[in-house]
Each structure stands twice: as C-alpha cells, then as structure tokens.
N, CA, C and O atoms as a GROMACS GRO file, in nm:
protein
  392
    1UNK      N    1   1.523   0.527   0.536
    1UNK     CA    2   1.489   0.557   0.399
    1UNK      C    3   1.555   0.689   0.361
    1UNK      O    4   1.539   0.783   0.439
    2UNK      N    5   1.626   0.707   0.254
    2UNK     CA    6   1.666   0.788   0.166
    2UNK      C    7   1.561   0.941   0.196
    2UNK      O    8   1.438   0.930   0.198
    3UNK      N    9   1.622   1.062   0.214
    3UNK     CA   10   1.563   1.153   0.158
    3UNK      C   11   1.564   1.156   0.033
    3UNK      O   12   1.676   1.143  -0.017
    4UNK      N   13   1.459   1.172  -0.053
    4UNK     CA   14   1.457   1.238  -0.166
    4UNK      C   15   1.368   1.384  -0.188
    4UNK      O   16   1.279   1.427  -0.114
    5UNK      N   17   1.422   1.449  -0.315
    5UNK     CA   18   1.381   1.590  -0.353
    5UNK      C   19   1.180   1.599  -0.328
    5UNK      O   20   1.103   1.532  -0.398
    6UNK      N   21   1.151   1.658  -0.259
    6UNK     CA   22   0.981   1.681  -0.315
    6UNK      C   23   0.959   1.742  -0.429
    6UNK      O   24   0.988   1.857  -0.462
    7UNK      N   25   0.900   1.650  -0.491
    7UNK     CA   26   0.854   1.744  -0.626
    7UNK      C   27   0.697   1.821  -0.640
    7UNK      O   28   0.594   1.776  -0.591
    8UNK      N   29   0.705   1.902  -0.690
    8UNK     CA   30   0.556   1.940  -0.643
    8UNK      C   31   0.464   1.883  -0.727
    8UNK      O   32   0.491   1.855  -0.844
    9UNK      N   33   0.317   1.858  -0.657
    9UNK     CA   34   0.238   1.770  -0.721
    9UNK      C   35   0.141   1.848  -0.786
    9UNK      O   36   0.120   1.968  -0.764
   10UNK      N   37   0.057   1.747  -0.900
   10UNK     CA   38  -0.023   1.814  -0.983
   10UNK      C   39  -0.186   1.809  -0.927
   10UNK      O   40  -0.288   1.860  -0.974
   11UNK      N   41  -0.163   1.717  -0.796
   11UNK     CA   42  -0.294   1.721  -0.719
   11UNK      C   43  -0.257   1.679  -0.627
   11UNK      O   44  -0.153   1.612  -0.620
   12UNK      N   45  -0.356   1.717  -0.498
   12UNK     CA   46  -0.317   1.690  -0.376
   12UNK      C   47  -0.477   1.668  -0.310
   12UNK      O   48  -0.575   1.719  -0.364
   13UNK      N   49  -0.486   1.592  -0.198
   13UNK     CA   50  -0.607   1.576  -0.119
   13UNK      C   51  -0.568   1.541   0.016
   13UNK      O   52  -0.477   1.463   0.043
   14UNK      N   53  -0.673   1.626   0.134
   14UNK     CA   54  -0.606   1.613   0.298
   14UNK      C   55  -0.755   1.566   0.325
   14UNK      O   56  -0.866   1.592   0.279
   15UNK      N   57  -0.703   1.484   0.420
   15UNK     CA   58  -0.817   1.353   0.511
   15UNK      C   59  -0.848   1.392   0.631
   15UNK      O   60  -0.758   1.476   0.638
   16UNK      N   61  -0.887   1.399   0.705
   16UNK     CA   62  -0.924   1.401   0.818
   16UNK      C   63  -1.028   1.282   0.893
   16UNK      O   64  -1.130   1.242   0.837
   17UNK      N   65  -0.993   1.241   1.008
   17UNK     CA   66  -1.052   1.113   1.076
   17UNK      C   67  -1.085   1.115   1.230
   17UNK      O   68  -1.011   1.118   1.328
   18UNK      N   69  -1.243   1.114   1.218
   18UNK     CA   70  -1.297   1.133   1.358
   18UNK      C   71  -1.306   1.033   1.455
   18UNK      O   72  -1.416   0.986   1.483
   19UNK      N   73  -1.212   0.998   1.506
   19UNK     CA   74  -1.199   0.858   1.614
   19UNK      C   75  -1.330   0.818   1.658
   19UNK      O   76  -1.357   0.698   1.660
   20UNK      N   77  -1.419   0.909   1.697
   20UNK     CA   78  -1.512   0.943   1.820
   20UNK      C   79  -1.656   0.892   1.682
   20UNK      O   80  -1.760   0.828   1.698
   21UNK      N   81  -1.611   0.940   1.588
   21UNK     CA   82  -1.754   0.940   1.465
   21UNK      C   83  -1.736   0.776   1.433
   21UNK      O   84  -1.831   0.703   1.408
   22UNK      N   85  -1.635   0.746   1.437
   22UNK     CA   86  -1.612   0.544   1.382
   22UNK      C   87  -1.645   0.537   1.238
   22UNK      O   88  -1.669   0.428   1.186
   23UNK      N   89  -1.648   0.652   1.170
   23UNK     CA   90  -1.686   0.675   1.044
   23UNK      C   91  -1.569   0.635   0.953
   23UNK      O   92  -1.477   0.611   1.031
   24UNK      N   93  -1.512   0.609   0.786
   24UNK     CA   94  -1.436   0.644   0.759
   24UNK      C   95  -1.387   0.794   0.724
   24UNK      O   96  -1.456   0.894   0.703
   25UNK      N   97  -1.229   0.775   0.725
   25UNK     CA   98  -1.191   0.917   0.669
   25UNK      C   99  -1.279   1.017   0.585
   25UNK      O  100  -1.369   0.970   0.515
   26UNK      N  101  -1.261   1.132   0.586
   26UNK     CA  102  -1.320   1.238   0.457
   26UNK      C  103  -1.208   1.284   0.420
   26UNK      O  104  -1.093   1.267   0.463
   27UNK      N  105  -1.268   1.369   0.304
   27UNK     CA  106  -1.195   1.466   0.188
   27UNK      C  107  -1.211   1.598   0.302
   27UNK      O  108  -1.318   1.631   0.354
   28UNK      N  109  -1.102   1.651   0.322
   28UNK     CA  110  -1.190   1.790   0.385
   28UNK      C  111  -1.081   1.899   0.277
   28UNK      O  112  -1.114   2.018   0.280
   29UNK      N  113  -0.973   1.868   0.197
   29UNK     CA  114  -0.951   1.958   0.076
   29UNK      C  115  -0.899   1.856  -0.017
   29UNK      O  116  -0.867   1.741   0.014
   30UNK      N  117  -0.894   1.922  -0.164
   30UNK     CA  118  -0.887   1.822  -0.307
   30UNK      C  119  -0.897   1.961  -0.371
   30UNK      O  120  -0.979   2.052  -0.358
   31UNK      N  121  -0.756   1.946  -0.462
   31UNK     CA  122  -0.711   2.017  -0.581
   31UNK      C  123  -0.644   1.994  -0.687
   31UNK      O  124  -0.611   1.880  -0.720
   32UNK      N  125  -0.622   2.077  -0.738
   32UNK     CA  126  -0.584   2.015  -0.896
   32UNK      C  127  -0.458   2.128  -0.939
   32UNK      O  128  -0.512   2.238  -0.924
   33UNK      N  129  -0.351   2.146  -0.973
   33UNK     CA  130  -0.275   2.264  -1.009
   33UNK      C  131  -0.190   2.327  -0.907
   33UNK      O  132  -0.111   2.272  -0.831
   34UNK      N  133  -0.224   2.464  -0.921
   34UNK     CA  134  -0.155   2.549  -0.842
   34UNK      C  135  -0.264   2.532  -0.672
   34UNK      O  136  -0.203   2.550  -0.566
   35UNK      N  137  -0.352   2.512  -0.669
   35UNK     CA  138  -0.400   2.482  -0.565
   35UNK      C  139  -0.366   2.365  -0.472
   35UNK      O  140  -0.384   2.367  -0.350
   36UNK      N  141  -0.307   2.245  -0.554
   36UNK     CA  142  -0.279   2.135  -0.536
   36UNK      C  143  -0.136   2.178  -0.410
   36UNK      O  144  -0.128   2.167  -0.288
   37UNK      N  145  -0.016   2.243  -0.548
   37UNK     CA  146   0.100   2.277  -0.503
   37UNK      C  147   0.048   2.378  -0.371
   37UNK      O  148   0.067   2.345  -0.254
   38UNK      N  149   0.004   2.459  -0.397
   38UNK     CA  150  -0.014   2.561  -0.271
   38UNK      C  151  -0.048   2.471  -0.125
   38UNK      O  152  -0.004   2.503  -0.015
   39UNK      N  153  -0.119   2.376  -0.145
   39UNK     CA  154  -0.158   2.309  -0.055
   39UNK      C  155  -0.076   2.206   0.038
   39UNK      O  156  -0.081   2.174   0.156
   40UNK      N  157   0.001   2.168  -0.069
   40UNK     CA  158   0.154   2.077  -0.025
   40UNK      C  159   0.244   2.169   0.022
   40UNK      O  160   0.342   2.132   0.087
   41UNK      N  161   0.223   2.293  -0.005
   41UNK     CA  162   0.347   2.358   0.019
   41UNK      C  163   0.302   2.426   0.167
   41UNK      O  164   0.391   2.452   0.248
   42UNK      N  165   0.180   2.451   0.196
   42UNK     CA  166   0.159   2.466   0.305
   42UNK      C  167   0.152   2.354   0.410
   42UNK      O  168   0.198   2.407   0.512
   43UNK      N  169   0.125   2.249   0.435
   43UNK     CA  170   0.103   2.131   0.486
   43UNK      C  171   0.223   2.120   0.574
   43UNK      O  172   0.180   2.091   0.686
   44UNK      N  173   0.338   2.129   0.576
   44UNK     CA  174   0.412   2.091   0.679
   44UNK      C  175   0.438   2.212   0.769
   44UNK      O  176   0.512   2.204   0.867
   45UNK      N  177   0.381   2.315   0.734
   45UNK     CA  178   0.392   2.420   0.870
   45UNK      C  179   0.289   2.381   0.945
   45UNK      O  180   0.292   2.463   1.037
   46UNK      N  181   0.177   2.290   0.971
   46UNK     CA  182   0.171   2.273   1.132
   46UNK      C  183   0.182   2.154   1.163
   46UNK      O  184   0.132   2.098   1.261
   47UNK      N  185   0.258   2.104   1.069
   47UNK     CA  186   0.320   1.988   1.114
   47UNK      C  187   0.257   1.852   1.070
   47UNK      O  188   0.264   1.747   1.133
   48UNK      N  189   0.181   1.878   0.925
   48UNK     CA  190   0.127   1.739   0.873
   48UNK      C  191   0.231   1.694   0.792
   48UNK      O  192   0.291   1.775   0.720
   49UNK      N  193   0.268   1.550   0.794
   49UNK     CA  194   0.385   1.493   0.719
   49UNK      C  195   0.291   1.488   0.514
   49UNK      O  196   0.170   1.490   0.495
   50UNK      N  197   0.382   1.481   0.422
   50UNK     CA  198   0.341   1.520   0.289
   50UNK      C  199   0.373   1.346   0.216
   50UNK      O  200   0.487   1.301   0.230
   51UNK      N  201   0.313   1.296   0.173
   51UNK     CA  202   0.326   1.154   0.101
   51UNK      C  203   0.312   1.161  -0.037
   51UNK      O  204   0.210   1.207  -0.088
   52UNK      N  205   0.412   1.117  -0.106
   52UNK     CA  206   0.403   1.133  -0.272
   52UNK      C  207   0.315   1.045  -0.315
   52UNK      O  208   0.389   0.948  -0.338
   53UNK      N  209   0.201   1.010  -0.343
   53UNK     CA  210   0.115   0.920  -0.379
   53UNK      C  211  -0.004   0.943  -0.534
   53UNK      O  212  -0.124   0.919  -0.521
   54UNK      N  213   0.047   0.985  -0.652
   54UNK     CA  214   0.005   1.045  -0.731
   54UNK      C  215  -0.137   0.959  -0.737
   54UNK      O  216  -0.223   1.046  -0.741
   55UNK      N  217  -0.209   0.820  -0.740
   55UNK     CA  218  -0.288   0.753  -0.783
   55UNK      C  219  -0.388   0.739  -0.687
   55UNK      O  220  -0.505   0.710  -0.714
   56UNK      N  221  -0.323   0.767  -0.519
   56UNK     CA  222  -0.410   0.775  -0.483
   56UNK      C  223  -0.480   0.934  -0.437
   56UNK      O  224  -0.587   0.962  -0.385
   57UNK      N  225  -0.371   1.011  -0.480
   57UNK     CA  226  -0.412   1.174  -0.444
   57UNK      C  227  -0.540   1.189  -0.578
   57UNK      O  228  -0.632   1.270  -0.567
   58UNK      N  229  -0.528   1.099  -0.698
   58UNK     CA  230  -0.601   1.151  -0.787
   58UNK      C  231  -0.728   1.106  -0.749
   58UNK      O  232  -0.818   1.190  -0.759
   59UNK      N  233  -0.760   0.982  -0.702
   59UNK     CA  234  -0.850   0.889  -0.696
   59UNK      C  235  -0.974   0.952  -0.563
   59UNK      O  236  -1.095   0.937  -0.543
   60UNK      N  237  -0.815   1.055  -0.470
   60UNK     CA  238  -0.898   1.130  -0.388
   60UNK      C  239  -0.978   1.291  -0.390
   60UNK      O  240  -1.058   1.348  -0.317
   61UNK      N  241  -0.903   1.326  -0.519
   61UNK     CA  242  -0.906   1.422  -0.549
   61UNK      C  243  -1.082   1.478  -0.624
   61UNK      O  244  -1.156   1.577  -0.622
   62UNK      N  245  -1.077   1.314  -0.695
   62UNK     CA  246  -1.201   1.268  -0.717
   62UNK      C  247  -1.338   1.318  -0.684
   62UNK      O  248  -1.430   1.364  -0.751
   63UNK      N  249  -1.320   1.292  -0.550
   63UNK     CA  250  -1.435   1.272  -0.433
   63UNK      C  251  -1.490   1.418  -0.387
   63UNK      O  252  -1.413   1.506  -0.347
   64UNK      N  253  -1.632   1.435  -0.397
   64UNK     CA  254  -1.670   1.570  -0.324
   64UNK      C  255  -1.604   1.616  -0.183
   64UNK      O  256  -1.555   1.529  -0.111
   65UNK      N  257  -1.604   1.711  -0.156
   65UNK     CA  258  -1.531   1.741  -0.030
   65UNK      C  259  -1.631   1.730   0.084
   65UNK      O  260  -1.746   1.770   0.068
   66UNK      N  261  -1.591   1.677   0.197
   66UNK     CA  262  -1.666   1.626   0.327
   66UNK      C  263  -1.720   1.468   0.311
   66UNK      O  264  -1.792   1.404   0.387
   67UNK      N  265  -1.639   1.418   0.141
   67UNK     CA  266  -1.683   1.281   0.103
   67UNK      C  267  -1.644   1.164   0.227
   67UNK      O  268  -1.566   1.193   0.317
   68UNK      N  269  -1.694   1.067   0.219
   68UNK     CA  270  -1.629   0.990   0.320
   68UNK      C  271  -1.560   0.882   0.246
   68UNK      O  272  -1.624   0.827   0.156
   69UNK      N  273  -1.454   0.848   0.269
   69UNK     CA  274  -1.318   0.780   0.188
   69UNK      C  275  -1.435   0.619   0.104
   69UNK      O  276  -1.516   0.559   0.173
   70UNK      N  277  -1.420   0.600   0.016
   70UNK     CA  278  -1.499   0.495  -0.025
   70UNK      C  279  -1.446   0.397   0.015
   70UNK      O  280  -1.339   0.429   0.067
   71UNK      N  281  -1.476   0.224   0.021
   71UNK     CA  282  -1.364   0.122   0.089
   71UNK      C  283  -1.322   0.068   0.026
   71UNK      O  284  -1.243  -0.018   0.064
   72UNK      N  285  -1.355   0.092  -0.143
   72UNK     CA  286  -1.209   0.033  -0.236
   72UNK      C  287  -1.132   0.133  -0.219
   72UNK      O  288  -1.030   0.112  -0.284
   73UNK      N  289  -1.128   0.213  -0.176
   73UNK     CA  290  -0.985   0.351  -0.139
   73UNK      C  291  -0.907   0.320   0.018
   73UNK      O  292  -0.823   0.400   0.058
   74UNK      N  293  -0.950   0.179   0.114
   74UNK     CA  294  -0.958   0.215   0.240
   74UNK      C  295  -0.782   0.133   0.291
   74UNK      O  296  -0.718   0.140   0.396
   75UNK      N  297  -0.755   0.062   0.162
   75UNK     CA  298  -0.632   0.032   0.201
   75UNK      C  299  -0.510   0.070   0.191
   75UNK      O  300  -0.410   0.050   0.261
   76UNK      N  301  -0.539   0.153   0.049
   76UNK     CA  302  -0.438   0.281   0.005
   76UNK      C  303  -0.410   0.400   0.160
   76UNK      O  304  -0.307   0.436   0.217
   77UNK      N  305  -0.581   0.434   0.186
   77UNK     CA  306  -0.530   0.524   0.286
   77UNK      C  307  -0.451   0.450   0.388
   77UNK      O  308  -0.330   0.466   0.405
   78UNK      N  309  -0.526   0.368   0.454
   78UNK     CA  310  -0.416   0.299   0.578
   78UNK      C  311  -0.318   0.283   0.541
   78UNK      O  312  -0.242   0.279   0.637
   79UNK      N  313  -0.251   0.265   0.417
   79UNK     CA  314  -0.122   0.269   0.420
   79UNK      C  315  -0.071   0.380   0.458
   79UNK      O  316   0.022   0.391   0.538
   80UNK      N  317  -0.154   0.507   0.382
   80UNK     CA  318  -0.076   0.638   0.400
   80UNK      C  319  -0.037   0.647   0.559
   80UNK      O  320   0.071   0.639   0.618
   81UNK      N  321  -0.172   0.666   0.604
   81UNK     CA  322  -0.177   0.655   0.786
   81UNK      C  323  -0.093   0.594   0.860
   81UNK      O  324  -0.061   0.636   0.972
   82UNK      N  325  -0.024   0.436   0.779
   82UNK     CA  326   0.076   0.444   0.890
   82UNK      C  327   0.196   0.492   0.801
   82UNK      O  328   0.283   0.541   0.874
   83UNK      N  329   0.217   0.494   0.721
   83UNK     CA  330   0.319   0.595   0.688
   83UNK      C  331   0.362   0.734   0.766
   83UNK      O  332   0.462   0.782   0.819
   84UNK      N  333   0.220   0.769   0.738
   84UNK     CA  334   0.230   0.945   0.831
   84UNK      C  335   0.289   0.929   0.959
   84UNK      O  336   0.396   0.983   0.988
   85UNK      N  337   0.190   0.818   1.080
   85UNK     CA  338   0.237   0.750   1.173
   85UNK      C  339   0.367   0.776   1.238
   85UNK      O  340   0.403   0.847   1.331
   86UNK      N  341   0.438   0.675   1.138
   86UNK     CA  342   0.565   0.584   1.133
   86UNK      C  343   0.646   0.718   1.093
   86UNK      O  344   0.767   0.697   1.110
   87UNK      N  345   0.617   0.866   1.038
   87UNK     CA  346   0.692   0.981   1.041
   87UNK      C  347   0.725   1.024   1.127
   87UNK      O  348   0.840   1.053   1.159
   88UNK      N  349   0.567   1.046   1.218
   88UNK     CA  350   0.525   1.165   1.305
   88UNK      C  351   0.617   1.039   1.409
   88UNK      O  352   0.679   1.113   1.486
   89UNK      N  353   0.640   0.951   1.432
   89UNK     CA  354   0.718   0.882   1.558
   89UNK      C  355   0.833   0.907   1.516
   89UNK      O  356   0.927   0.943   1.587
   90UNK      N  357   0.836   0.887   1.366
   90UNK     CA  358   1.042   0.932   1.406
   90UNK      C  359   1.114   1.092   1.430
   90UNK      O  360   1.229   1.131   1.452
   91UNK      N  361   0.961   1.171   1.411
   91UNK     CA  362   0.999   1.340   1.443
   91UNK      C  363   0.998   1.335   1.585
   91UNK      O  364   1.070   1.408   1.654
   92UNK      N  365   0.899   1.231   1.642
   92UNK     CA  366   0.909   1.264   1.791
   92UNK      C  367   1.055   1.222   1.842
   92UNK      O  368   1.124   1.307   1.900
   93UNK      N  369   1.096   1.108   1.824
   93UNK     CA  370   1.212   1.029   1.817
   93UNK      C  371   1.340   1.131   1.820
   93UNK      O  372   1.404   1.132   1.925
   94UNK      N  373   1.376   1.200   1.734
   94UNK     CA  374   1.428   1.293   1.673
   94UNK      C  375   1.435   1.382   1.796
   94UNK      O  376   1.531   1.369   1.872
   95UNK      N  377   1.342   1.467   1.820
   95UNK     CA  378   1.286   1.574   1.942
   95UNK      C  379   1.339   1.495   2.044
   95UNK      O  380   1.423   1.565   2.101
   96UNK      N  381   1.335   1.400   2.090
   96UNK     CA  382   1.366   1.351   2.222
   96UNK      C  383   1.505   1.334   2.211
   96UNK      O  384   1.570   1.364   2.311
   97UNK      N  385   1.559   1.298   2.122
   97UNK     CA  386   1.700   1.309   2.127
   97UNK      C  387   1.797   1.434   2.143
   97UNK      O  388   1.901   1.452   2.208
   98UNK      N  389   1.720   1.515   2.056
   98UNK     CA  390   1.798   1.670   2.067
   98UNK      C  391   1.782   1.712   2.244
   98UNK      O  392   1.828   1.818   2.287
   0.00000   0.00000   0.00000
C-alpha cells in the first residue's frame, strides 16, 4: 500500500485491550482539536501504529473514558486491530531484514 501524507485529525481515540479481562476494548483517551492532534502526534513514539479512521475515531470519541467499546462499534475496531497487526508485522519484517 501506497504511503500517503498524514493529515492531522480533528479527533482521535486510543483503545486498550486486556487479554486476561476477556472484556471488550476501552476508551482509555478521546479528544477533540488540538488535543486530538497532540495525541496523534505523539502516538508513534512508542511505537503505536496511527489509522485514519474519521467515523470511527468520532463514534469513539463519543464514549466516556474507561468506556468499554460498545458491539455495534466491535467490527470497526477489529478491523482497526488487524490493521495495526498487519503494521506492527511488517515493522517487525522490516527490522529483521535490516
């Protein structure tokens, strides 16, 4: 797939998922603005991959924080997830080659 430019977003929301809890995902941040951008713009220094997803960042953005992902939201995320996935293997990919 094509790199393209990141544009910065007008909202952003980060998930987090407790294998061990069997729970769904939560909200553990959701912003709107310059908080949004600040948040994307920090995100790949420790290494979380960034997904342009405006409908479902809003839909998550939504949700109180520590919310647990609702399950009309649960296929949007799995997509993201293996998206992120299917990143984080081709950075490893990448690393093993260098």
């Amino acid at each position: 797939m094509p790199e393209r430019e990141r544009r910065s977003p007008d909202r952003a929301a980060a998930l987090r998922y407790d294998r061990e809890g069997g729970a769904a995902p939560r909200v553990v941040a959701a912003g709107r603005g310059a908080p949004a951008r600040a948040g994307a713009a920090a995100a790949p220094a420790p290494g979380g991959p960034v997904r342009d997803d405006a409908a479902l960042a809003e839909a998550l953005a939504a949700l109180a924080l520590d919310a647990e992902v609702p399950q009309e939201l649960w296929a949007a995320v799995a997509e993201a997830l293996v998206w992120a996935y299917r990143m984080d293997l081709g950075a490893l990919r990448e690393a093993r080659r260098a």
